[in-house]
C-alpha positions as a Python dict, from the first residue, in 0.01 Angstrom:
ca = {
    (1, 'X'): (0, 0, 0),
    (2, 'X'): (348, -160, 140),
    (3, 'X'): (634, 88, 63),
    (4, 'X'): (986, 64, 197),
    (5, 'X'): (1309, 290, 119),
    (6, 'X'): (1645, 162, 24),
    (7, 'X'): (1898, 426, -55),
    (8, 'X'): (2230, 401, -177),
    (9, 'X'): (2372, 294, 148),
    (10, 'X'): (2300, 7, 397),
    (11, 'X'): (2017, 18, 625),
    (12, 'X'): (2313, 21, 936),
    (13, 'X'): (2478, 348, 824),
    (14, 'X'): (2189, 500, 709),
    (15, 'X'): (2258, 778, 956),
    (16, 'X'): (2537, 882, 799),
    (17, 'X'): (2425, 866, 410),
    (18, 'X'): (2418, 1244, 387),
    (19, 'X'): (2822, 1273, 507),
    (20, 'X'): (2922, 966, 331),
    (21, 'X'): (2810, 1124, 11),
    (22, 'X'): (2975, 1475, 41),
    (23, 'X'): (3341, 1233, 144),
    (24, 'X'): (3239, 1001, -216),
    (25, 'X'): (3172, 1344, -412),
    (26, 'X'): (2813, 1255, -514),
    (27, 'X'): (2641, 1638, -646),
    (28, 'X'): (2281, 1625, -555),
    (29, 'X'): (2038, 1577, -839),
    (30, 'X'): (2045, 1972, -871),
    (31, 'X'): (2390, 2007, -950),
    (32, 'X'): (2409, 1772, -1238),
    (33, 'X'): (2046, 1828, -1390),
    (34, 'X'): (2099, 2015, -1641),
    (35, 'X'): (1807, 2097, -1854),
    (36, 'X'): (1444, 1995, -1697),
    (37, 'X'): (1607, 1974, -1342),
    (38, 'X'): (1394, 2046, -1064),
    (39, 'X'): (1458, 1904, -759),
    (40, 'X'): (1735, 1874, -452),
    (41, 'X'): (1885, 1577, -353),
    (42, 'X'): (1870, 1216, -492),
    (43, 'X'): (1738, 1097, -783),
    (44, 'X'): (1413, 892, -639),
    (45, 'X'): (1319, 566, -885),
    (46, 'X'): (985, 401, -779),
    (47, 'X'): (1059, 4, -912),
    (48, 'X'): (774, -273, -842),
    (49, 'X'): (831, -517, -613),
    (50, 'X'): (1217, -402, -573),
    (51, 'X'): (1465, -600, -442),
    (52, 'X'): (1646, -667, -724),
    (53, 'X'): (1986, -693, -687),
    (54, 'X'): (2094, -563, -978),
    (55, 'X'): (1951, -190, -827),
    (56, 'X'): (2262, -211, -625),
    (57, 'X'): (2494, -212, -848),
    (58, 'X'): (2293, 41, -1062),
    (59, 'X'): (2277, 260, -757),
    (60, 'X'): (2701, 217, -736),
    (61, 'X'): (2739, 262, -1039),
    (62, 'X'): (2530, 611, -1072),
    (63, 'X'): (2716, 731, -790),
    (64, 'X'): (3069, 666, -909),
    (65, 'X'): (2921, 898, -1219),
    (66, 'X'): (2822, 1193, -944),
    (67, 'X'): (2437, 1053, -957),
    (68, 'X'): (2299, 964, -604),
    (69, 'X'): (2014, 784, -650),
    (70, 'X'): (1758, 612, -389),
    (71, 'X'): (1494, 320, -499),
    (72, 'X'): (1196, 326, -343),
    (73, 'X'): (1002, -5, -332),
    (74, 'X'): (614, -75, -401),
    (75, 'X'): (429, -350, -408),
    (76, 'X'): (176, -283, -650),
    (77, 'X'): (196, -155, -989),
    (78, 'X'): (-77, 95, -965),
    (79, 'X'): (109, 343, -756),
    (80, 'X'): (428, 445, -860),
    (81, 'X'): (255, 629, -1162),
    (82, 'X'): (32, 854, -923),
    (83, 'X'): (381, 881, -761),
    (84, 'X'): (581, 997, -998),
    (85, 'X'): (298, 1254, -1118),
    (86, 'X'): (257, 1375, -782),
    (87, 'X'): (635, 1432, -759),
    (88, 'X'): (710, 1205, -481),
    (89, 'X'): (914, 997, -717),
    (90, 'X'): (1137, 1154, -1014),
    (91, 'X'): (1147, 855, -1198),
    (92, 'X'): (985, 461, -1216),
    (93, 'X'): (1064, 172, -1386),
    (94, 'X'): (828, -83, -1344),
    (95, 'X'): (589, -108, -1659),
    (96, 'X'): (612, -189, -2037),
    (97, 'X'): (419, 98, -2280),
    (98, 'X'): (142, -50, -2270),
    (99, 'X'): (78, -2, -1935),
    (100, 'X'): (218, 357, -1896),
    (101, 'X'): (-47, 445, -2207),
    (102, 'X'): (-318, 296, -2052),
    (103, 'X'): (-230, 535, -1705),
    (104, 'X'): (-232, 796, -1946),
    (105, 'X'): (-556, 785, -2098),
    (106, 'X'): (-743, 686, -1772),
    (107, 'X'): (-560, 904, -1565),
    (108, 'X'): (-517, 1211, -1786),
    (109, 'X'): (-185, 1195, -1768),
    (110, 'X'): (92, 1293, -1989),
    (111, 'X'): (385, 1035, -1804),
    (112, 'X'): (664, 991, -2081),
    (113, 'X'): (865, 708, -2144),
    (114, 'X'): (1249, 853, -2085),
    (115, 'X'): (1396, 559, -2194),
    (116, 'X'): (1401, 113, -2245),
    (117, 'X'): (1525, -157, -2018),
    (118, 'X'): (1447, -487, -2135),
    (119, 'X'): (1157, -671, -2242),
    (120, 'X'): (1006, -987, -2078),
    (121, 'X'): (828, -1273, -2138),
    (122, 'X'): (518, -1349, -2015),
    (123, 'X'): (529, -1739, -1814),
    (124, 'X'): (279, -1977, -1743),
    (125, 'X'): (326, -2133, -1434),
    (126, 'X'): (132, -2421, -1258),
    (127, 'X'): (138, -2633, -953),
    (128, 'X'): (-45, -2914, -1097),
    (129, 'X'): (113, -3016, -1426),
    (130, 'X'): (476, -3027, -1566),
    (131, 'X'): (349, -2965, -1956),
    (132, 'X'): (156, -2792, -2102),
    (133, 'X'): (-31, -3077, -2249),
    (134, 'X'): (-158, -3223, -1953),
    (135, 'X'): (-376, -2926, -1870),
    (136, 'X'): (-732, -3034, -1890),
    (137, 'X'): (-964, -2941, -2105),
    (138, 'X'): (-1222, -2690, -1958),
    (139, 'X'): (-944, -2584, -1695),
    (140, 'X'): (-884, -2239, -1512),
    (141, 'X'): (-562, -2081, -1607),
    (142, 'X'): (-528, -1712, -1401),
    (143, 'X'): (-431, -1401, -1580),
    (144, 'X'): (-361, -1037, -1438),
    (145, 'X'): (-663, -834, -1391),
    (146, 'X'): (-500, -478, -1512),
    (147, 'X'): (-592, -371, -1856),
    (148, 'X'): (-231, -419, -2039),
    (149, 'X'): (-125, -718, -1900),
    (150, 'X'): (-482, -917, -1917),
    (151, 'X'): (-449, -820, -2309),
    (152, 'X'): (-97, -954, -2366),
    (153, 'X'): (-177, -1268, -2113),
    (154, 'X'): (-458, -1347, -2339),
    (155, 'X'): (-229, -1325, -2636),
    (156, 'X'): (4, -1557, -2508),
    (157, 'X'): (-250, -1812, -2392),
    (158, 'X'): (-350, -1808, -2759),
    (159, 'X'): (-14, -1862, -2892),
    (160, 'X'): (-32, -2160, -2675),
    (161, 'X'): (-305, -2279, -2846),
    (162, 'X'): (-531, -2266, -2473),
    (163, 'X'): (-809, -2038, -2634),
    (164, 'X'): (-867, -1852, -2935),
    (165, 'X'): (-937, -1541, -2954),
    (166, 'X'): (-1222, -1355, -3226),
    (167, 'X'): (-1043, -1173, -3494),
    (168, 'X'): (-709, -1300, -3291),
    (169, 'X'): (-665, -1079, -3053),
    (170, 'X'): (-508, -682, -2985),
    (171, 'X'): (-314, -524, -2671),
    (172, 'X'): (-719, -467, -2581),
    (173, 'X'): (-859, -801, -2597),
    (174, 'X'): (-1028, -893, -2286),
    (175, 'X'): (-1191, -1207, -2160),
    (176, 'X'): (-1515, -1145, -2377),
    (177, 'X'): (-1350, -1186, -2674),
    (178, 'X'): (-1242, -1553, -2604),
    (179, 'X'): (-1453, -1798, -2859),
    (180, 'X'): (-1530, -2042, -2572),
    (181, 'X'): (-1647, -2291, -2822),
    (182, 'X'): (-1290, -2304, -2955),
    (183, 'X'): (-1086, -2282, -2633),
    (184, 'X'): (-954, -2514, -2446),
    (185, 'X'): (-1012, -2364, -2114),
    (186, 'X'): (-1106, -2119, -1951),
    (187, 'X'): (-1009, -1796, -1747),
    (188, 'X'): (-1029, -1650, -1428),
    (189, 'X'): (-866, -1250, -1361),
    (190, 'X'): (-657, -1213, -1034),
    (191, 'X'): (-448, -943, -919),
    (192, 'X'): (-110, -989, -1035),
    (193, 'X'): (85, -993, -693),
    (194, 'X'): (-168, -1300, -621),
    (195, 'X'): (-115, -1553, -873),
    (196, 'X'): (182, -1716, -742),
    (197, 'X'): (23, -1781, -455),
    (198, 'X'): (-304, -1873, -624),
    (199, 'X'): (-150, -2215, -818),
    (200, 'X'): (-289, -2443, -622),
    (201, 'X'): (-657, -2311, -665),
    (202, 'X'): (-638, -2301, -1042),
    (203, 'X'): (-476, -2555, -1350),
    (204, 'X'): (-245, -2284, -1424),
    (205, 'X'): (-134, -1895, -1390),
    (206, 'X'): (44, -1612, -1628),
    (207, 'X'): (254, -1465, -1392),
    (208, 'X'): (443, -1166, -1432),
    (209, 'X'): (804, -1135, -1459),
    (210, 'X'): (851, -935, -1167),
    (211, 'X'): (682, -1218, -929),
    (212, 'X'): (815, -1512, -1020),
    (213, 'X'): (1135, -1509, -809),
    (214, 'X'): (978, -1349, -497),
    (215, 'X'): (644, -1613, -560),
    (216, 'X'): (886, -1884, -511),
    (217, 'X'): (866, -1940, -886),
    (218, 'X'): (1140, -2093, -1085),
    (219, 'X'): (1162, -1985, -1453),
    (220, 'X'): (1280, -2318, -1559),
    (221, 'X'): (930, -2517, -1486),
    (222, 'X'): (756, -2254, -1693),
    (223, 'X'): (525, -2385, -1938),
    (224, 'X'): (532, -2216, -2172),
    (225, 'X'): (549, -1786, -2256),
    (226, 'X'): (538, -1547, -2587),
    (227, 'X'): (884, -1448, -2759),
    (228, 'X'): (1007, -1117, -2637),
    (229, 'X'): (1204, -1105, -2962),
    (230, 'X'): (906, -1116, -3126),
    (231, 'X'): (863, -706, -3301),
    (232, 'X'): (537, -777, -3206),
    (233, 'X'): (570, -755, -2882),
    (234, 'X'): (768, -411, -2919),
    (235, 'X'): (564, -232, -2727),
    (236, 'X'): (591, -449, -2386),
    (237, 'X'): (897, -285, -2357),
    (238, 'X'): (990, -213, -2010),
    (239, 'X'): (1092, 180, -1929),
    (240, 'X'): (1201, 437, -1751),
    (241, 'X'): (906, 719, -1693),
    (242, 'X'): (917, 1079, -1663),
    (243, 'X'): (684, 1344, -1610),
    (244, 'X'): (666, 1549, -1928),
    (245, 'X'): (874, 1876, -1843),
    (246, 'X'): (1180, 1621, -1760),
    (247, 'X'): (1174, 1440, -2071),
    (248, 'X'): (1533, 1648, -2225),
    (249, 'X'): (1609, 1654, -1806),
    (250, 'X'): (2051, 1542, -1853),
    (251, 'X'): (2057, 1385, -1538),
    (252, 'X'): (1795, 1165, -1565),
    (253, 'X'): (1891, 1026, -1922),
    (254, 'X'): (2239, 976, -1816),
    (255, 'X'): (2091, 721, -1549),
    (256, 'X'): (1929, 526, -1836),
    (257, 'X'): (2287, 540, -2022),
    (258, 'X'): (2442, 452, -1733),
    (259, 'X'): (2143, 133, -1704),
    (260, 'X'): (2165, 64, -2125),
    (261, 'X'): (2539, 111, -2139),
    (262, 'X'): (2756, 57, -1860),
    (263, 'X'): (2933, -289, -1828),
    (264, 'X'): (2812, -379, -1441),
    (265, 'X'): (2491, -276, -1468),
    (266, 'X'): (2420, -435, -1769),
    (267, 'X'): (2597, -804, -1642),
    (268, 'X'): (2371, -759, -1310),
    (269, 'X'): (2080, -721, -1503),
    (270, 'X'): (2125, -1013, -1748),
    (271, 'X'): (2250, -1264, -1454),
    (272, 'X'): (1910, -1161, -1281),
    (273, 'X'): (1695, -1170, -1579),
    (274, 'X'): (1820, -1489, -1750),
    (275, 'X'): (1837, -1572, -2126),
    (276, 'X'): (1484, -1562, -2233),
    (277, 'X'): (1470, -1192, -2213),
    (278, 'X'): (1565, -898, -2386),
    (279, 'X'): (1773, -611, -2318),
    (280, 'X'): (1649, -273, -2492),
    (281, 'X'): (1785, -6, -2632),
    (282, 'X'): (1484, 153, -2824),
    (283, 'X'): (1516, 510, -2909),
    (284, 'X'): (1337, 840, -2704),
    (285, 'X'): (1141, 895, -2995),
    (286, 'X'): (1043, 524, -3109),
    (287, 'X'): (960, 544, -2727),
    (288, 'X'): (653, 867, -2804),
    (289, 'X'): (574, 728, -3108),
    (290, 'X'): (466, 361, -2988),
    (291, 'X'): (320, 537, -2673),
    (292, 'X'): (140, 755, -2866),
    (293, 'X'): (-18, 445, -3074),
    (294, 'X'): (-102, 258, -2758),
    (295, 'X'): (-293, 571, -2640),
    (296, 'X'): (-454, 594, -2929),
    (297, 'X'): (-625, 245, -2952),
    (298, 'X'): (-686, 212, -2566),
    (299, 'X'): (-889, 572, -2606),
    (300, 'X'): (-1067, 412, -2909),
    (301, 'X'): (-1150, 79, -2752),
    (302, 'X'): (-1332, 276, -2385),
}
């Protein structure tokens, strides 16, 4: 696992973060809690892979409201869950429902989604070919190997008219439910981080949103992705998560206000995230409900 630390201050002063944020007036996590509040100094986010810039101004921003926050990087999606649940993190924002229900069930886990970011589409990228025509028949396109994202990358391959799926496909479709006798090509599973980097080895790859950018990816040459206005696609929904006693924890939900609502954080977000996505604001309890549904069917279909 690669982890680094960024706090609310630069690297060069990080010396001094402590007295910096008694002279700006920032109250530890403690002081501003309210109900569900547990810990002692700042408000730890896991985010996968970080770097965003729009943290920055998120982490600014939370501070001028008395919040001091510090976003701790990972690399790979499957550990900021364990994280949080651990209590090494207090929050994470890195996955859609799908994914945090799918932690759930195979990790007995009761994680809660605290509140909605934005939802993304799902690109296909490719080093060979500029459309999405010229991709030959019987080619290898590379999807994510985790559970909720192979699902949805299948989806979107079929809305792309690449493969069909039988009975045309769920949020737990895997690769044995392609009809190979109707599909155009075929599919190979990767590890998400790896795709980018894979191209040149396959015709094409669904690459998540958050490795496009930092896979030297442009969105602009993508070939083609699924509709993240689409109500289908509702529950790819990117959140905040929680461990369960935190879920009513004031502190915590006025960070996703302050992420939802506040002017600079929300023009960071869209100037990193571009037009084709969309910014959230689904309710706390639409949030259970469509968790609880996506726990349900991934428990039915193990």
């Amino acid at each position: 696992m690669s982890l680094k630390k960024r706090g609310a201050l630069a690297a060069s002063v990080a010396a001094l973060a402590i007295a910096a944020t008694a002279l700006v007036g920032c109250a530890p996590a403690s002081e501003s809690a309210g109900e569900g509040s547990s810990s002692d100094g700042p408000v730890r986010i896991g985010v996968v892979p970080g770097g965003q810039p729009y943290w920055e101004v998120f982490v600014d921003e939370a501070a001028a409201a008395g919040i001091e926050v510090e976003i701790v990087d990972f690399s790979e999606y499957p550990v900021p869950n364990p994280a949080l649940s651990e209590g090494d993190l207090d929050l994470n924002q890195f996955q859609h429902v799908i994914y945090l229900a799918n932690h759930n069930v195979d990790a007995d886990d009761d994680l809660v989604a605290l509140g909605s970011t934005v939802i993304y589409p799902l690109n296909l990228f490719s080093d060979k070919y500029t459309d999405l025509k010229d991709i030959p028949e019987g080619g290898t396109i590379a999807i994510p190997n985790d559970e909720s994202n192979r699902a949805r990358a299948l989806l979107v391959l079929e809305s792309l008219g690449l493969i069909e799926i039988t009975g045309g496909g769920t949020p737990t479709s895997t690769a044995a439910d392609i009809d190979t006798d109707k599909s155009r090509v075929k599919v190979t599973e990767l590890n998400a981080d790896i795709i980018p980097a894979s191209l040149p080895d396959v015709d094409a790859g669904i690459v998540n949103n958050d490795y496009v950018e930092i896979g030297g990816l442009d969105f602009a040459d993508s070939l083609g992705s699924d509709d993240a206005a689409d109500p289908a696609f509702a529950p790819y929904v990117n959140i905040f998560a929680a461990r369960a006693e935190d879920k009513a924890n004031k502190t915590y939900l006025e960070l996703v206000d302050i992420y939802q609502n506040n002017e600079k954080v929300q023009a960071a977000v869209k100037d990193y995230v571009g037009d084709t996505a969309v910014l959230a604001k689904t309710s706390q309890e639409e949030l259970a409900t469509a968790l609880k549904q996506a726990e349900d069917a991934y428990r039915a279909s193990k």
